[in-house]
BADORO-782722 format. One line per field, with one value per residue (C-alpha): residue number from 1; x, y, z; residue in three letters. Coordinates in steps of 0.2 Angstrom, whole numbers, plus 2048, in hexadecimal, padded with zeros to 3 digits. Last residue first. Layout:
REM BADORO-782722
n: (NUM;...) .
x: (X;...) .
y: (Y;...) .
z: (Z;...) .
res: (ALA;...) .
This chain:
REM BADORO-782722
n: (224;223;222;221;220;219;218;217;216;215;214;213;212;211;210;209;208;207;206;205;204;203;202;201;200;199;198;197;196;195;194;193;192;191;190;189;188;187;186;185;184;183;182;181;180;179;178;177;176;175;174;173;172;171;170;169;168;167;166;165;164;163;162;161;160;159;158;157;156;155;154;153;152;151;150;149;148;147;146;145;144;143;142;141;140;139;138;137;136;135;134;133;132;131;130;129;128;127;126;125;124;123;122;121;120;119;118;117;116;115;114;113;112;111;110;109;108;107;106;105;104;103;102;101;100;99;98;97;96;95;94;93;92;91;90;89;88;87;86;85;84;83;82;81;80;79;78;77;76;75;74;73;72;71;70;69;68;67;66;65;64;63;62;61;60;59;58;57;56;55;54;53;52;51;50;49;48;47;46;45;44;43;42;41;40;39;38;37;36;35;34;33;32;31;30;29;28;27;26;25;24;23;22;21;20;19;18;17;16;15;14;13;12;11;10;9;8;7;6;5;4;3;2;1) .
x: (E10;E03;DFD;DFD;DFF;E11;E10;E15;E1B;E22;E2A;E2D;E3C;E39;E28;E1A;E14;E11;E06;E06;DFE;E09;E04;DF7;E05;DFC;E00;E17;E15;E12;E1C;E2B;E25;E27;E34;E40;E3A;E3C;E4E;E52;E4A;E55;E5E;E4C;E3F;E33;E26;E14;E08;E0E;E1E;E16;E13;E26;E2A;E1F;E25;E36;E45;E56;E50;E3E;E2F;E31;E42;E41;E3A;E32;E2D;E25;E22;E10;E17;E2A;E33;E42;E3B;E30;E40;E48;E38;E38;E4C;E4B;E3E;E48;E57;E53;E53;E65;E66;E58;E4C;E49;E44;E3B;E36;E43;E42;E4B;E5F;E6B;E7B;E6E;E6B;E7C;E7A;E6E;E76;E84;E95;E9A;E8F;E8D;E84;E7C;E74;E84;E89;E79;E83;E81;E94;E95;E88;E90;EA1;E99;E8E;E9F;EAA;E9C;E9C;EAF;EAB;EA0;E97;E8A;E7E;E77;E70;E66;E63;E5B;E5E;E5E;E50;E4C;E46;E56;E5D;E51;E55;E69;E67;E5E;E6D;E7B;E89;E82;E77;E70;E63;E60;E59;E51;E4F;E48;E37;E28;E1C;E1B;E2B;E32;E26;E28;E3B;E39;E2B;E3B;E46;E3C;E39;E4B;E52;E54;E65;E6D;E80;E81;E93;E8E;E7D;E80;E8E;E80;E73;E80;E85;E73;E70;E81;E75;E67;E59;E48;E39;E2A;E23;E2F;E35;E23;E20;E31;E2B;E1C;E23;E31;E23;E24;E2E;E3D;E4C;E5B) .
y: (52C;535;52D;53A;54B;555;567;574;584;58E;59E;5B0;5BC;5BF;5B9;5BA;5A6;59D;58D;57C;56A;55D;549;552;55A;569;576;56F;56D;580;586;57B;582;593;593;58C;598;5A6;5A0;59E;5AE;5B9;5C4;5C7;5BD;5B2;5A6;5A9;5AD;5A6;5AD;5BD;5BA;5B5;5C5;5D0;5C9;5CF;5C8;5CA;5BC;5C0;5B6;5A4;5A8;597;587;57F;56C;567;556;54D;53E;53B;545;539;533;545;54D;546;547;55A;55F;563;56E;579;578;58B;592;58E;586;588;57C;578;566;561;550;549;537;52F;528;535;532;536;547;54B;549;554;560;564;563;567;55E;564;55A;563;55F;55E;571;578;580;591;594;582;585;599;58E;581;58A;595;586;583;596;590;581;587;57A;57A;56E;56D;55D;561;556;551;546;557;55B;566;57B;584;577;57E;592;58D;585;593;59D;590;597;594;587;581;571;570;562;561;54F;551;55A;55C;562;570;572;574;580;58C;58C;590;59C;5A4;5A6;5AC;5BB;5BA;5BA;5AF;5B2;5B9;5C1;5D0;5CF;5DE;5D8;5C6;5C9;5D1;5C5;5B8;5C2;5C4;5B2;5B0;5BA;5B2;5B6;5BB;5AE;5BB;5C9;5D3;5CD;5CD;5DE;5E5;5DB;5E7;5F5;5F1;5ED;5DA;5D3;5D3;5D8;5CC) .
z: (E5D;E6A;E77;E83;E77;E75;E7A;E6C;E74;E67;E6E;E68;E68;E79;E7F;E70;E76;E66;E69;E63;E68;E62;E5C;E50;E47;E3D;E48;E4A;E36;E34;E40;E3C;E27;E2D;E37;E2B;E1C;E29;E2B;E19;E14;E20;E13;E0B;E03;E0B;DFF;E04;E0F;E1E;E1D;E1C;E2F;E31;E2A;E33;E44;E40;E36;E40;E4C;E50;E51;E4F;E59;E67;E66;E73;E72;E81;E8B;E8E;E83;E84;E76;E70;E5F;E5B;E60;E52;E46;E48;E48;E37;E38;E41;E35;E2D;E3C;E41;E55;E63;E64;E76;E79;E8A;E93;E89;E88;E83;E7F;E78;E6D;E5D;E65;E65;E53;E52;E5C;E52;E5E;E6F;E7C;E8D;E98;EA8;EB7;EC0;EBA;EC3;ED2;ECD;EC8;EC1;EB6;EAF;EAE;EA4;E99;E95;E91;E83;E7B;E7B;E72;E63;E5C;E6B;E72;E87;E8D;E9E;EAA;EB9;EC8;ED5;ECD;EC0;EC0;EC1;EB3;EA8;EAB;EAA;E97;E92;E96;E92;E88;E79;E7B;E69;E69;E7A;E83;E92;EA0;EB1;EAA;EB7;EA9;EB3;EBA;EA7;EA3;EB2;EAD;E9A;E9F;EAB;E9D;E91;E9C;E9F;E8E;E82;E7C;E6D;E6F;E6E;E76;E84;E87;E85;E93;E9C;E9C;EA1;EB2;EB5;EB2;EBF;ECB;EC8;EBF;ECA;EC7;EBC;EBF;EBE;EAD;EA6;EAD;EA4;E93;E95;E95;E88;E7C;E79;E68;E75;E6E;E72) .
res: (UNK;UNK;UNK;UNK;UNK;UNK;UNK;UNK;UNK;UNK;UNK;UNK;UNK;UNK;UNK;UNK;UNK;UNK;UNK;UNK;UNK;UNK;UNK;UNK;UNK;UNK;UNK;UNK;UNK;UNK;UNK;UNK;UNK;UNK;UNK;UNK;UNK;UNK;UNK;UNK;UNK;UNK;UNK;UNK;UNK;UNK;UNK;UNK;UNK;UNK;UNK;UNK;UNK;UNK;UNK;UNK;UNK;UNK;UNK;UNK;UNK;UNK;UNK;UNK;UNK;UNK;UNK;UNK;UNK;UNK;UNK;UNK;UNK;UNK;UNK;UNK;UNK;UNK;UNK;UNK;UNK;UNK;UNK;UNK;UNK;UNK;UNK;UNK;UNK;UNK;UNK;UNK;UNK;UNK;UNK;UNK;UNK;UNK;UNK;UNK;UNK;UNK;UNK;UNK;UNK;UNK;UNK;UNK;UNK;UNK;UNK;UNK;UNK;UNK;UNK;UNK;UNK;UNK;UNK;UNK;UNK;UNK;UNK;UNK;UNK;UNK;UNK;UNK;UNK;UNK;UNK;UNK;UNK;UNK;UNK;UNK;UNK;UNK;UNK;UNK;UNK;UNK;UNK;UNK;UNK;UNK;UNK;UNK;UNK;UNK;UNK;UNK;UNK;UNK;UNK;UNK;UNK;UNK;UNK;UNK;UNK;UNK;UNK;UNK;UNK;UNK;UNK;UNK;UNK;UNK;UNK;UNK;UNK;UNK;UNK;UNK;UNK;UNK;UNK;UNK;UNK;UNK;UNK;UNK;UNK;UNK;UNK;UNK;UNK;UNK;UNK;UNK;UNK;UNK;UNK;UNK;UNK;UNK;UNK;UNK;UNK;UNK;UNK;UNK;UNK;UNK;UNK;UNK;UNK;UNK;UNK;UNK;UNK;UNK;UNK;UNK;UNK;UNK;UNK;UNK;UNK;UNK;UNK;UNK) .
């Protein structure tokens, strides 16, 4: 993961913020050495702070990998909570279960293998938070099914609307017109979730620059 922040600054954020485990260290380091894309541990610990302060029990994730995020938010729930992990690859999935189980979380977790929209449908609300997390280009896809199972007062956070192989630039000429490029398809997706997520009335938006850039959309009291 490259964080959009200056590395000085990302370093103050990550010290200043709740300390990663040592299995968390042991994941950051096998996404280190594989490459493989994670959020991070200043994204990490916002995604814990927000969890304990709408005072979730219930997460879902669309796109786990082998359970990174998944472990910040089940640092943060009660002992009753939950946290309903989606991945299509099943060794990435075995992975989230043995990194769980070795910090003792693997009780509050579900891990589904399989698309996670249709996981979804398997799922009774509400969520008090959804992390958005699967192929850019079917974010807004996944809108009006967490619009159905989202309970009132919870987020909506939706990872890469800065960075993933495009940069910040790209997303922000987005805005302005058609995107071109070998991402196009995933700043297109971005785009128009970022786009429909601000002009929602039931959702109050904002994009945090942590990582490769968050969307924090909170859902109204009320709201439908």
């Amino acid at each position: 993961m490259e964080s959009v922040l200056p590395d000085a600054i990302r370093n103050v954020v990550v010290a200043g913020g709740p300390p990663s485990t040592r299995v968390q260290r042991e994941m950051e380091a096998h996404a280190e050495e594989t490459g493989f894309p994670v959020v991070g541990p200043e994204v990490g610990g916002f995604l814990r702070l927000l969890t304990a302060t709408v005072g979730a029990s219930r997460v879902f994730e669309f796109g786990s990998g082998f359970g990174y995020s998944a472990s910040w938010f089940a640092r943060a729930l009660p002992d009753d909570g939950q946290v309903v992990l989606t991945e299509v690859d099943a060794e990435e999935l075995e992975m989230a279960r043995g990194f769980l189980a070795e910090m003792g979380l693997a009780d509050l977790a579900a891990f589904e293998h399989g698309d996670a929209f249709e996981t979804l449908e398997c799922y009774d609300g509400p969520f008090d938070v959804v992390l958005v997390d699967c192929e850019k280009h079917r974010y807004p896809d996944a809108i009006e099914p967490v619009r159905e199972t989202l309970a009132p007062g919870g987020l909506v956070i939706a990872d890469n609307v800065l960075a993933a192989g495009y940069a910040p630039e790209d997303v922000a000429a987005g805005f302005e017109g058609a995107p071109a490029g070998e991402y196009a398809d995933s700043v297109a997706g971005i785009v128009e979730y970022l786009e429909r997520m601000r002009d929602d009335p039931a959702f109050e938006t904002s994009v945090v620059p942590l990582g490769e850039g968050i969307a924090v959309s909170y859902r109204r009291q009320g709201s439908h």
